[in-house]
RORO-242698 format. One record per atom (N, C-alpha, C, CB): chain; residue in three letters; x, y, z; residue number from 1. Coordinates in nm, 4 decimals. Atoms other than C-alpha are relative to their C-alpha. Glycine has a CB too. Layout:
<ch: A&aa: ALA&x: X&y: Y&z: Z&i: NUM>
...
This chain:
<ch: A&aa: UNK&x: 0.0841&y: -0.1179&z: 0.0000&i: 1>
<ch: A&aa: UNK&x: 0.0000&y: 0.0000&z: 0.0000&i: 1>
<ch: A&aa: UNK&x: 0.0886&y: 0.1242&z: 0.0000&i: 1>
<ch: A&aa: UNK&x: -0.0957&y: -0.0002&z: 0.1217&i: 1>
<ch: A&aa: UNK&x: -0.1023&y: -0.1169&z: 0.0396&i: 2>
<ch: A&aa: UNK&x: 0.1495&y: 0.3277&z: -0.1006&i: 2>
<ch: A&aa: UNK&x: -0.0281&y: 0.0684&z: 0.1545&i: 2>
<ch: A&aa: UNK&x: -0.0476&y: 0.1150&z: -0.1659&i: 2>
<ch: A&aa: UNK&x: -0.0084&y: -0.0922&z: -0.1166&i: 3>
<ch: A&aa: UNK&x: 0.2607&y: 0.5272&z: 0.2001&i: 3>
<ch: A&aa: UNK&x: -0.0557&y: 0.1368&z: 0.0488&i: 3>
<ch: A&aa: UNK&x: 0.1016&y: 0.0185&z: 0.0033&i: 3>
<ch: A&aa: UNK&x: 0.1002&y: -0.1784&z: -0.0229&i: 4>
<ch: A&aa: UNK&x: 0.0470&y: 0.8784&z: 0.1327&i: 4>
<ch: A&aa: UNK&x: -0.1893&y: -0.0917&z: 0.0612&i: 4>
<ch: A&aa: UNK&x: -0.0304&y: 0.1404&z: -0.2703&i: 4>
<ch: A&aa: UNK&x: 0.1161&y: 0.0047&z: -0.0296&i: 5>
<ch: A&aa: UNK&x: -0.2641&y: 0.6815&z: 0.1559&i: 5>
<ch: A&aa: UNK&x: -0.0151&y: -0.1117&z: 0.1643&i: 5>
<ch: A&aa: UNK&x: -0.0727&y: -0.0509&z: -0.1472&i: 5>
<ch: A&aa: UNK&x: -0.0610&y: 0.0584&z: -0.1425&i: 6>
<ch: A&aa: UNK&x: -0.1586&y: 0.4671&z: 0.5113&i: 6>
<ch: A&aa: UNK&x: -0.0455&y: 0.1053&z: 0.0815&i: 6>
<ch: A&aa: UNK&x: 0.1744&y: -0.0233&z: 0.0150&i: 6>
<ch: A&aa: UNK&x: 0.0303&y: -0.1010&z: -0.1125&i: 7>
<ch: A&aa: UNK&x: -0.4033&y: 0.6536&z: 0.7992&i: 7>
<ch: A&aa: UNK&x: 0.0511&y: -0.0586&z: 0.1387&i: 7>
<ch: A&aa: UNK&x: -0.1650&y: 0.0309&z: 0.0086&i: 7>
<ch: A&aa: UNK&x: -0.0283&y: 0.0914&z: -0.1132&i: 8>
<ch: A&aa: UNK&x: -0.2870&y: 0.5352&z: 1.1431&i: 8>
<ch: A&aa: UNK&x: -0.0579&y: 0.0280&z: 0.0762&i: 8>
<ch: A&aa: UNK&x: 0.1065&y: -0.0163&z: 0.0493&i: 8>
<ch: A&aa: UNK&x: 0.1433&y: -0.0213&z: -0.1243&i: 9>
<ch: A&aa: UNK&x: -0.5451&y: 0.5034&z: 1.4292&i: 9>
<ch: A&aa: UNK&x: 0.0393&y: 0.1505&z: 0.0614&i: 9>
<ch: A&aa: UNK&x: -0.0012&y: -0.1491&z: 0.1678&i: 9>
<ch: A&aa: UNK&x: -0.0370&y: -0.1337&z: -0.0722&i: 10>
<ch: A&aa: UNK&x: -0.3811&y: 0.8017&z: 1.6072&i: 10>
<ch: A&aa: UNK&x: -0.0631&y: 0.1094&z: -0.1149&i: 10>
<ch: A&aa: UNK&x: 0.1907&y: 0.0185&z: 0.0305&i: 10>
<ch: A&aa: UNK&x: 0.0190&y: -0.0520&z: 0.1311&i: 11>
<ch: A&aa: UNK&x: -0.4539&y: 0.9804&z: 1.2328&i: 11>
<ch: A&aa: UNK&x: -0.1438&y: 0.0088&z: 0.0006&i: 11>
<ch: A&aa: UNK&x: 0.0600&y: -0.0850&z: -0.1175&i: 11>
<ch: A&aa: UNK&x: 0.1335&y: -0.0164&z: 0.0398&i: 12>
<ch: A&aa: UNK&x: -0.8178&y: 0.8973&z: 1.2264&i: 12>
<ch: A&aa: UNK&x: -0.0377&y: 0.0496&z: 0.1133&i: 12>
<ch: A&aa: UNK&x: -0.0778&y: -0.1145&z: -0.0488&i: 12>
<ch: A&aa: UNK&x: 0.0412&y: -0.0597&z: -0.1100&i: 13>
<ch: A&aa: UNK&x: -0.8549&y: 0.9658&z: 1.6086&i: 13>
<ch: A&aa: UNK&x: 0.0053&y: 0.1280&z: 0.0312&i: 13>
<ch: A&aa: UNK&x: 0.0450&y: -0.0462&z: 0.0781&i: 13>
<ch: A&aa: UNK&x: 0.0284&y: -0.0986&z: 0.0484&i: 14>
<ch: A&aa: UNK&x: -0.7284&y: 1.2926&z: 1.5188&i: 14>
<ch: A&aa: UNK&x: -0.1326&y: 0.1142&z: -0.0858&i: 14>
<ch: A&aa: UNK&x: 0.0726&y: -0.0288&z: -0.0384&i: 14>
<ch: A&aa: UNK&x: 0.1060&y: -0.0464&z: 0.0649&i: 15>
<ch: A&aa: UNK&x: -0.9539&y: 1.3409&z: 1.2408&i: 15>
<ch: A&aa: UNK&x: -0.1439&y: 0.0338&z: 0.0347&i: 15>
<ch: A&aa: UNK&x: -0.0046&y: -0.0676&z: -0.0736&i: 15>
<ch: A&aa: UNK&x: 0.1431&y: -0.0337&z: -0.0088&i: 16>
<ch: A&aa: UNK&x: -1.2870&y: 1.2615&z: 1.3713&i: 16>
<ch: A&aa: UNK&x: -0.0203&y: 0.1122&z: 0.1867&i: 16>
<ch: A&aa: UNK&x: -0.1012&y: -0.1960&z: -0.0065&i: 16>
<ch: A&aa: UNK&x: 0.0007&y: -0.1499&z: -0.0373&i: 17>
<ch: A&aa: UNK&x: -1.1853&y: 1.5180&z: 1.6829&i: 17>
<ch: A&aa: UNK&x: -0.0187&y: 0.1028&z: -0.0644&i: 17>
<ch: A&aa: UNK&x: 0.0883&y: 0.0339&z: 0.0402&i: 17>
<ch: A&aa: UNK&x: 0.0095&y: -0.1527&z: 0.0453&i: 18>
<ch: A&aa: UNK&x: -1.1094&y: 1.8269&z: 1.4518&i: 18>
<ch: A&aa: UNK&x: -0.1488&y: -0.0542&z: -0.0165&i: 18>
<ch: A&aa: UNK&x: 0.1040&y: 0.0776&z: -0.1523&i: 18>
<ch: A&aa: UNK&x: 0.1245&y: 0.0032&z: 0.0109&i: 19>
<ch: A&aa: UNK&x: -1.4541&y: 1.6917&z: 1.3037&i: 19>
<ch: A&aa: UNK&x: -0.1248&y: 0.0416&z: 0.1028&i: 19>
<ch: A&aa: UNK&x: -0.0040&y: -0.1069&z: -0.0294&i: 19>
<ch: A&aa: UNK&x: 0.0286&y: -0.0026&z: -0.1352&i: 20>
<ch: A&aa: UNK&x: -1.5963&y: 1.6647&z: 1.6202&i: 20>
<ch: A&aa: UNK&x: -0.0900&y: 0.1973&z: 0.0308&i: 20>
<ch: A&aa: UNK&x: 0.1874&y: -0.0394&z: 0.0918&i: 20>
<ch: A&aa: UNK&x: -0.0302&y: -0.1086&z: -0.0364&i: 21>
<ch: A&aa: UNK&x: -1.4793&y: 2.0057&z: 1.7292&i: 21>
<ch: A&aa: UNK&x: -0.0688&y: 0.1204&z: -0.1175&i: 21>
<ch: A&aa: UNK&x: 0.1544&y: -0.0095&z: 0.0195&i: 21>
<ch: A&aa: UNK&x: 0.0452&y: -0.0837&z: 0.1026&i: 22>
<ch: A&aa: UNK&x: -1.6269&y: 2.1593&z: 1.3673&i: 22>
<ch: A&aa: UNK&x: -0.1465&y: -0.0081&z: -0.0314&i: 22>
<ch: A&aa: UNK&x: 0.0737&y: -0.0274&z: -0.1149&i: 22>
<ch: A&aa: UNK&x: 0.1568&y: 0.0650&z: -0.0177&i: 23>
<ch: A&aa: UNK&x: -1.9912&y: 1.9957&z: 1.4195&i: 23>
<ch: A&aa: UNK&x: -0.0261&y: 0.1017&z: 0.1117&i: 23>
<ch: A&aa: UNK&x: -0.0221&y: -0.1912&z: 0.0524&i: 23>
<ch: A&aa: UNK&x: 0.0362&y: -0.0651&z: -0.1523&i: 24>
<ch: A&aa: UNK&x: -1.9781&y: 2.1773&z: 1.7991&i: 24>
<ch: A&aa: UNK&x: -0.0318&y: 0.1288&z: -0.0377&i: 24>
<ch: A&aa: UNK&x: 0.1253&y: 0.0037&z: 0.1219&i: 24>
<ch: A&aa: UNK&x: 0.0426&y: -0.1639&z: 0.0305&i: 25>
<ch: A&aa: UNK&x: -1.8950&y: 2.5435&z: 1.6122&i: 25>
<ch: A&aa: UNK&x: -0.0982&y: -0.0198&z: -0.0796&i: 25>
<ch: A&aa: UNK&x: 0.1084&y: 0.1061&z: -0.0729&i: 25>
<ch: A&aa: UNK&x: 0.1176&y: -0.0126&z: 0.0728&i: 26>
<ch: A&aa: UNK&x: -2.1311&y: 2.4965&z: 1.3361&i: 26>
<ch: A&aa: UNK&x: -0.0972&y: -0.0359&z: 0.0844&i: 26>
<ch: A&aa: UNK&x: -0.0053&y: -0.0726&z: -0.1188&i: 26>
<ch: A&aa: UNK&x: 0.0586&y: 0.0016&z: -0.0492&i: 27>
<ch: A&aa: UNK&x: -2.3764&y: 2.4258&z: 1.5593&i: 27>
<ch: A&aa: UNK&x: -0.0407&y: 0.1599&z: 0.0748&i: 27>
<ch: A&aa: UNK&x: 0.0354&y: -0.1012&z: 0.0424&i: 27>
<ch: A&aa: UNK&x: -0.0158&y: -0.0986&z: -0.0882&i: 28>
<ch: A&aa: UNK&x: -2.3059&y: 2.6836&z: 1.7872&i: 28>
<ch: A&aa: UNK&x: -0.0238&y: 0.1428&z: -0.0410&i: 28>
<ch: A&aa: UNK&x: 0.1188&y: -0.0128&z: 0.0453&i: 28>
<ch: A&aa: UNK&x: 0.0021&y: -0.0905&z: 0.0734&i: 29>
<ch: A&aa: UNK&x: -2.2982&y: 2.9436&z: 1.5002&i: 29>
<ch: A&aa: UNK&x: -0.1939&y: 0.0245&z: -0.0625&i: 29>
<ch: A&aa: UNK&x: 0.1262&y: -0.0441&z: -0.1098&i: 29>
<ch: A&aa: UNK&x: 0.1067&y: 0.0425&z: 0.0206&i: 30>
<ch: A&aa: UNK&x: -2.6236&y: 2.7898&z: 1.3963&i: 30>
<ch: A&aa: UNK&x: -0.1074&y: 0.0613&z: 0.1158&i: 30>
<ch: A&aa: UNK&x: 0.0188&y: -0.1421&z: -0.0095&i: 30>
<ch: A&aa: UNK&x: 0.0372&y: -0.0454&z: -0.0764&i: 31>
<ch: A&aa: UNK&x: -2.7605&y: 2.8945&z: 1.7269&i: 31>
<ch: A&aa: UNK&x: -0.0358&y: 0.1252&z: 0.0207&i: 31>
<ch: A&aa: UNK&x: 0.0486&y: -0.0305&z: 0.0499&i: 31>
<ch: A&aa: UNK&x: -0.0121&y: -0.1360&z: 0.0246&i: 32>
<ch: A&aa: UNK&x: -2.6441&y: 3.2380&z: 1.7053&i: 32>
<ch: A&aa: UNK&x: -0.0910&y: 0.0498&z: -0.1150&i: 32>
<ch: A&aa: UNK&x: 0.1402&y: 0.0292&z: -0.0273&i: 32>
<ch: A&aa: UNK&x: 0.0718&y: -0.0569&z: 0.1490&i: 33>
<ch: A&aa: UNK&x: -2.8287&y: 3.3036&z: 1.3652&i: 33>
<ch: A&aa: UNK&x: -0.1676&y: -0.0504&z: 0.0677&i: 33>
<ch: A&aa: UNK&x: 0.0713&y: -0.1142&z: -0.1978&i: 33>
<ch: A&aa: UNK&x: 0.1805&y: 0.0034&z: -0.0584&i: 34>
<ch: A&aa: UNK&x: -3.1691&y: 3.1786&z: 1.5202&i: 34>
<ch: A&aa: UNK&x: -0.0418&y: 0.0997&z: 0.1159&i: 34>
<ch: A&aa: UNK&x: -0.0438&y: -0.1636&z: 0.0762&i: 34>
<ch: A&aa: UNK&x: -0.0076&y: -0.0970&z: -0.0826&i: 35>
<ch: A&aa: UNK&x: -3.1199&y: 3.3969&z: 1.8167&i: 35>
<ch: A&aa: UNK&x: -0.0231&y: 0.1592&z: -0.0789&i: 35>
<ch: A&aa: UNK&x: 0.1379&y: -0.0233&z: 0.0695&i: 35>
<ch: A&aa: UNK&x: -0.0248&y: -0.0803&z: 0.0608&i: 36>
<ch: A&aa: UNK&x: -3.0891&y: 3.6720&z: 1.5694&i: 36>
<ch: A&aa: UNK&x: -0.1516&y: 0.0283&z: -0.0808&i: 36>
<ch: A&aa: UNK&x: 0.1239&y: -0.0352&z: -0.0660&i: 36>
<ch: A&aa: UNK&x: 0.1077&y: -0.0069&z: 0.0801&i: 37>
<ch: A&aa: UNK&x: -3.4297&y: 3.6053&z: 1.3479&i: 37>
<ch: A&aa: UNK&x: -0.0872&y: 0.0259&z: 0.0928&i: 37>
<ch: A&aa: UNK&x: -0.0298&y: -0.1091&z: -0.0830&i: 37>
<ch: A&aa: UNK&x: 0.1352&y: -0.0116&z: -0.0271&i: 38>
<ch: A&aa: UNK&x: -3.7318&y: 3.7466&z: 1.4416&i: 38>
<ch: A&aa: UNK&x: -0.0852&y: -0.0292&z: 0.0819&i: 38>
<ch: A&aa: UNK&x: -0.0410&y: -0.0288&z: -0.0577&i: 38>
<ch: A&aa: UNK&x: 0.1044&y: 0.0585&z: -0.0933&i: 39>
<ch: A&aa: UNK&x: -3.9705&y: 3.6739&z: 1.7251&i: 39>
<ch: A&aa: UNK&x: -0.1596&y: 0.0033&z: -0.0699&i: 39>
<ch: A&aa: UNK&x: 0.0049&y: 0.0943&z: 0.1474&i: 39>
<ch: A&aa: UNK&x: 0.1148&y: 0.0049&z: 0.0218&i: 40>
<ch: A&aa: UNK&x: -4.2783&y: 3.6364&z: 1.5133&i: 40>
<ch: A&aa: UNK&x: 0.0251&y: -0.1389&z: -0.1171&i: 40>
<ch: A&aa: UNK&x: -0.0644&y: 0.1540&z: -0.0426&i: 40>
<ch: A&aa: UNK&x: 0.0913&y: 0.1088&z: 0.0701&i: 41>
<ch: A&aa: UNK&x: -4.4763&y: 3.3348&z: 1.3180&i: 41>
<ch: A&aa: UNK&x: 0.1476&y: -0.0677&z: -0.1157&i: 41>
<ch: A&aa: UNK&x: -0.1774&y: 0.0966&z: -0.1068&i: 41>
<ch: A&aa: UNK&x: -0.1525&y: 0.0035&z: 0.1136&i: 42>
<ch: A&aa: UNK&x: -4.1801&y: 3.3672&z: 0.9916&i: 42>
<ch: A&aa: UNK&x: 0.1162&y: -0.1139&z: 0.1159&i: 42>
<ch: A&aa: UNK&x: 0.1017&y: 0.2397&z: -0.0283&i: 42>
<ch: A&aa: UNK&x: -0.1627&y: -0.0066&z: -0.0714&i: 43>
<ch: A&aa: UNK&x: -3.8875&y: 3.3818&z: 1.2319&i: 43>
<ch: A&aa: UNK&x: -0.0199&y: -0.1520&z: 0.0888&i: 43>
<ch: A&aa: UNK&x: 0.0365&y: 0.1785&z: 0.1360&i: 43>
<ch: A&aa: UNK&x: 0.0290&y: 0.1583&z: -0.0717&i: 44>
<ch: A&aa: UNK&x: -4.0338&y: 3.0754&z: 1.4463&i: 44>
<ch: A&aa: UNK&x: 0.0383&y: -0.1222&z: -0.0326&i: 44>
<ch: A&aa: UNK&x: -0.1183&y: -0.0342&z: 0.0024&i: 44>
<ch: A&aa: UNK&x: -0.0217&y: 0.1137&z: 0.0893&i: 45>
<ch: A&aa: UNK&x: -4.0639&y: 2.8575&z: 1.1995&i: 45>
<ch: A&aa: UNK&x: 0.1231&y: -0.0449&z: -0.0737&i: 45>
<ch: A&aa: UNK&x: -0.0797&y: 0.0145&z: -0.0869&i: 45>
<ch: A&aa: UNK&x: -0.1387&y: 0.0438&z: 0.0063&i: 46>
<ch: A&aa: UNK&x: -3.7700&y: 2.8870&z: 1.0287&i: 46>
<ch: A&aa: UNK&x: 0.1061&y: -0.0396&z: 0.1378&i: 46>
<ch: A&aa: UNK&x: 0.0579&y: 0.1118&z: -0.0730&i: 46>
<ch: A&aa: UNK&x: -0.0690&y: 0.0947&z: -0.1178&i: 47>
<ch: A&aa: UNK&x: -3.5790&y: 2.8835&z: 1.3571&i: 47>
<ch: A&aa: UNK&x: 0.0019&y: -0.1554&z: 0.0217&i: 47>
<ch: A&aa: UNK&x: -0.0565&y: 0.0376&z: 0.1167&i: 47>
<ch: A&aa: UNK&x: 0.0147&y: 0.1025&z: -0.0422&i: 48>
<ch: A&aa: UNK&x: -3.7146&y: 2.5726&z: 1.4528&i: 48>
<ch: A&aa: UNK&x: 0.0464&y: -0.1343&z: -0.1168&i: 48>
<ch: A&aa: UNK&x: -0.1362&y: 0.0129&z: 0.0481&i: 48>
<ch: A&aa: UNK&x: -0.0151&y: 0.0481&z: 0.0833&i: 49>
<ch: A&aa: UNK&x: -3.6542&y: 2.4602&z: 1.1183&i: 49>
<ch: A&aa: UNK&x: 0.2110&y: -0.0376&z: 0.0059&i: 49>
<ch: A&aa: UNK&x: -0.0856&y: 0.0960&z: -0.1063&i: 49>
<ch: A&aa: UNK&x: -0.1528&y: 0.0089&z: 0.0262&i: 50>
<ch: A&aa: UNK&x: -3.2300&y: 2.5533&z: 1.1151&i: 50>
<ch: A&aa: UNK&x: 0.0199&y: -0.0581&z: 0.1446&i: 50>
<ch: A&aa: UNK&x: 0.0924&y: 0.1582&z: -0.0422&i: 50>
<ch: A&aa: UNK&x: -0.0664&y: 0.0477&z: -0.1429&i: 51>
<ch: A&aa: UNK&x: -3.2055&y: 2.4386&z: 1.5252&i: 51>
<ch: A&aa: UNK&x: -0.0107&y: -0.2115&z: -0.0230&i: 51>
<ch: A&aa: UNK&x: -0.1389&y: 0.0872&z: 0.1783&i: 51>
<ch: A&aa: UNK&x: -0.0201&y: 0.1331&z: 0.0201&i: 52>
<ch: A&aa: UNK&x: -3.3243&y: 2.0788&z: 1.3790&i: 52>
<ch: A&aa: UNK&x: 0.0963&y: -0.0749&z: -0.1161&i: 52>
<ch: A&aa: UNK&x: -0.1219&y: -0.0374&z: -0.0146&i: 52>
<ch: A&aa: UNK&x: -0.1071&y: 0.0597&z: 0.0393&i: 53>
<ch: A&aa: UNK&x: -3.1208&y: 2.0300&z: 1.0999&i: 53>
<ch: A&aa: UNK&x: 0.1584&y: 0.0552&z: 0.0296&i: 53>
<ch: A&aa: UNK&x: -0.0272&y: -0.0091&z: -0.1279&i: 53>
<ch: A&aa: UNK&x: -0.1633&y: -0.0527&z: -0.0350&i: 54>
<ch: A&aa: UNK&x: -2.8147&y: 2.2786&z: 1.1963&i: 54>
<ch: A&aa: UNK&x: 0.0817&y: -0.0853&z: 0.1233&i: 54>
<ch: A&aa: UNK&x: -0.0067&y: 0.1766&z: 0.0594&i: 54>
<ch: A&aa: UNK&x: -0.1056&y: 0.1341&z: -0.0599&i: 55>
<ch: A&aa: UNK&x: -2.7160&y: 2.0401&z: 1.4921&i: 55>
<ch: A&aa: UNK&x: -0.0311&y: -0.1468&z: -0.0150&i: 55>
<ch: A&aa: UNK&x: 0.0139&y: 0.0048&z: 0.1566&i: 55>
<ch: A&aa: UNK&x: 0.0509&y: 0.1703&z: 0.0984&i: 56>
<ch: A&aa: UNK&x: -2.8374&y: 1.7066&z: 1.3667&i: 56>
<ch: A&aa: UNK&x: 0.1355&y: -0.0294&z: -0.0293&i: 56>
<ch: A&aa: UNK&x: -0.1144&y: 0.0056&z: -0.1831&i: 56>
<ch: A&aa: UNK&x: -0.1452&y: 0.0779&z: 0.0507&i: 57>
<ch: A&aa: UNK&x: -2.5065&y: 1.6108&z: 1.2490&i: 57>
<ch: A&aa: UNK&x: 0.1157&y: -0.0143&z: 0.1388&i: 57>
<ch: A&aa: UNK&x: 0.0871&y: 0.1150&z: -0.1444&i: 57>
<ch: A&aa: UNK&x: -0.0742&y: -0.0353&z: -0.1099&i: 58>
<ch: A&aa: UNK&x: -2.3120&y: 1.6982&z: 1.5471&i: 58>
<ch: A&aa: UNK&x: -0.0409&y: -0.1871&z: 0.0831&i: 58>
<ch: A&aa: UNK&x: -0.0726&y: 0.1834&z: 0.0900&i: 58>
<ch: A&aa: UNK&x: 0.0989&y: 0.1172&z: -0.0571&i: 59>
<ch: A&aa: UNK&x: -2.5890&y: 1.3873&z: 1.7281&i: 59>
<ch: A&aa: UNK&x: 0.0316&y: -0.1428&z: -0.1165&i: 59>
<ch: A&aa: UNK&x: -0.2005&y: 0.0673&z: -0.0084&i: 59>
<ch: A&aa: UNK&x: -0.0242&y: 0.1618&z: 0.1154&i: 60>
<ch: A&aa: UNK&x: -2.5323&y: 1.1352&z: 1.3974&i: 60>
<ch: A&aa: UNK&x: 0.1550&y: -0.0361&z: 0.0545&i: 60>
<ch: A&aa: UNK&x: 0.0057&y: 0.0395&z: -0.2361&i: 60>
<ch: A&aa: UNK&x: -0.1481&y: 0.0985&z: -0.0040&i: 61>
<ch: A&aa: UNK&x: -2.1383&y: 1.1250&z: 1.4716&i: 61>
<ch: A&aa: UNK&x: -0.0023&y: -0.0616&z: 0.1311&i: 61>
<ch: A&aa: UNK&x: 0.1590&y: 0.0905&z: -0.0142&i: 61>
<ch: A&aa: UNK&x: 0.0364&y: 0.0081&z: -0.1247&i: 62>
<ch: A&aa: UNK&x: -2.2362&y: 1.0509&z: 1.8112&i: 62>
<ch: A&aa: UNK&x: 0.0033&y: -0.1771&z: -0.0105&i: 62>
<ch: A&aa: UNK&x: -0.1516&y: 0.0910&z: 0.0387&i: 62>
């Protein structure tokens, strides 16, 4: 096996941290932008709309 493509457990345990760690901000950012929309009927809905899929992924690597 060619040596560029060789991940080593330490390598992937790495990886799915930064991942990890990039699910937590997008989330977190995700948060911030609903906080930001609107307190009426519109703004609700969407909210509720970006708080279920914006951290949803964060919960799948889980």
């Amino acid at each position: 096996m060619n040596k560029e493509l060789r991940i080593t457990k330490n390598q992937k345990e790495k990886h799915i941290y930064d991942l990890e760690e990039h699910l937590i901000n997008f989330s977190t950012r995700i948060i911030d932008v609903v906080n930001a929309l609107p307190n009426n009927r519109i703004g609700n809905h969407i909210a509720g709309q970006l708080i279920h899929s914006g951290t949803s992924p964060k919960l799948d690597l889980i």
